[in-house]
N, C-alpha and C positions, 0 to 999 in steps of 0.2 A: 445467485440467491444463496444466502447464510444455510438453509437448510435441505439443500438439494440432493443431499446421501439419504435423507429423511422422508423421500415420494413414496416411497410403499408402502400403502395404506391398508387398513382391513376395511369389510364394507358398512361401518359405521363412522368414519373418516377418522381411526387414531391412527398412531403411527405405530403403536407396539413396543417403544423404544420407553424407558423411563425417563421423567425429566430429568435426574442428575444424567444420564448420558447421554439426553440431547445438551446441555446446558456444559458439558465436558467437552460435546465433538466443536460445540459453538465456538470455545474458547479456545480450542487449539485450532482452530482453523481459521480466526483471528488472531493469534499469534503466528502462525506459519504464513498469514497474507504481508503480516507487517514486513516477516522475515524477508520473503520476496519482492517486497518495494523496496527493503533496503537494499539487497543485491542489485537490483534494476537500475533502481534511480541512481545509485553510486558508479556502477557503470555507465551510465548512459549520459550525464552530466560530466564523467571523465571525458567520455571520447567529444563530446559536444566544447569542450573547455578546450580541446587539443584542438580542432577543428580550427575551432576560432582564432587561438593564437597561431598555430602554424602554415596560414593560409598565405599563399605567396599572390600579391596580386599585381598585374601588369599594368604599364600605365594607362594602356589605350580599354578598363576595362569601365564603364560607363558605373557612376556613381547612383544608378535609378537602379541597378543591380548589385552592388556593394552594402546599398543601405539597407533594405529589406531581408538579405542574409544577414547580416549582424544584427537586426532586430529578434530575428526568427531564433538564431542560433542564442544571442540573449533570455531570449524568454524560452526558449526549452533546459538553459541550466536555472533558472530563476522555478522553473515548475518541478524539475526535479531534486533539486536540491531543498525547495520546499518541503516535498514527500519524504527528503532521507530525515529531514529536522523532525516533520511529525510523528513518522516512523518510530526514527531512534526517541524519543520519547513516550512514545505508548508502548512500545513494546517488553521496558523494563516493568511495567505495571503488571503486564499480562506474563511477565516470566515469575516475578515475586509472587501476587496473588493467586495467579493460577495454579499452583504447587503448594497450598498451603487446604490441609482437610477443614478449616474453618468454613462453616457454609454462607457465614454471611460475607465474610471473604471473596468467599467464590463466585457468589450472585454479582458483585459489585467486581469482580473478573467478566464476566458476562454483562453484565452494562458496558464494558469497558471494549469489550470483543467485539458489541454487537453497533457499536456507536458509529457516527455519521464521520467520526475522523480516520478511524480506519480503514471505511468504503471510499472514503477521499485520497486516503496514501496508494490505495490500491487504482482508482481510475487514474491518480498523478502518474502513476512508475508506469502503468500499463497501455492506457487504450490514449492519453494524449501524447 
């Protein structure tokens, strides 16, 4: 959850925190998730790309086996290579705007934080 440093409540259910820094932690904590799908997926698409090519395989090794790994290991550089593309692309938004005292700037850094592509780079590099 985007806002999980944010659970402690008072007993009226605020949070105590103002909105420019809940709206501050949002936005660096979507640029720091991009950060780490692009670490991930860059590495993990490496070693999956090496995999692939440097696989030595014997004759007698049944093709009902061969084919399912080349698919598998296909579509895991296909899903994270996807996540480093979305990544490196959302992430120069939330570097420029997010650094900029413009507040309407900064809202549209926060749509941009809070959006359904960067919870996509992050379950791509991470949990598939």
């Amino acid at each position: 959850c985007m806002h999980a440093v944010y659970t402690k409540m008072d007993g009226r259910g605020r949070t105590g925190f103002s909105d420019a820094e809940y709206e501050t932690h949002v936005v660096h904590l979507g640029r720091s998730r991009l950060k780490s799908s692009i670490r991930t997926s860059a590495l993990l698409a490496g070693f999956s790309l090496v995999a692939l090519v440097e696989i030595e395989v014997e004759p007698n090794v049944p093709a009902s086996l061969l084919i399912p790994f080349a698919i598998h290991t296909a579509v895991l550089i296909f899903v994270h290579l996807s996540s480093l593309m979305l990544a490196t692309c959302l992430l120069p938004e939330l570097e420029a705007i997010g650094s900029t005292p413009h507040p309407d700037l900064y809202s549209y850094a926060l749509i941009v934080a809070k959006s359904f592509l960067v919870q996509l780079c992050w379950v791509l590099s991470n949990i598939i």
